[in-house]
Phi, psi and omega in degrees: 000113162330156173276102174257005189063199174280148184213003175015194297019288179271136206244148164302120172087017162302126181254146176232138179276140174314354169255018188221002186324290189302333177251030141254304179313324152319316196272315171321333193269319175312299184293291194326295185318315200277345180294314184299312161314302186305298191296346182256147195305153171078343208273154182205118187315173166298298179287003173259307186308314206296328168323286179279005156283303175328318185275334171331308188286310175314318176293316179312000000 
């Protein structure tokens, strides 16, 4: 498993209430995905593909 560092909201030993659990555990797993996405070599945004699907099309 890659090393991704801190990517927060959430930290080890953090005390939290249950009711605010579920949208910081949330927001914690979207960064952690975009830390990885970013870091991997070759990645390309959603909106960089869609550019050059689009002008693709254009060319036709």
């Amino acid at each position: 498993m890659p090393s991704v560092g801190f990517f927060g909201p959430l930290f080890n030993g953090v005390i939290l209430r249950k009711k605010i659990l579920l949208d910081l555990v949330r927001a914690n797993s979207i960064n952690a995905s975009r830390v990885l996405l970013w870091n991997t070599k070759g990645y390309q945004d959603f909106y960089v593909n869609r550019v050059h699907a689009i002008s693709s099309r254009q060319d036709n």
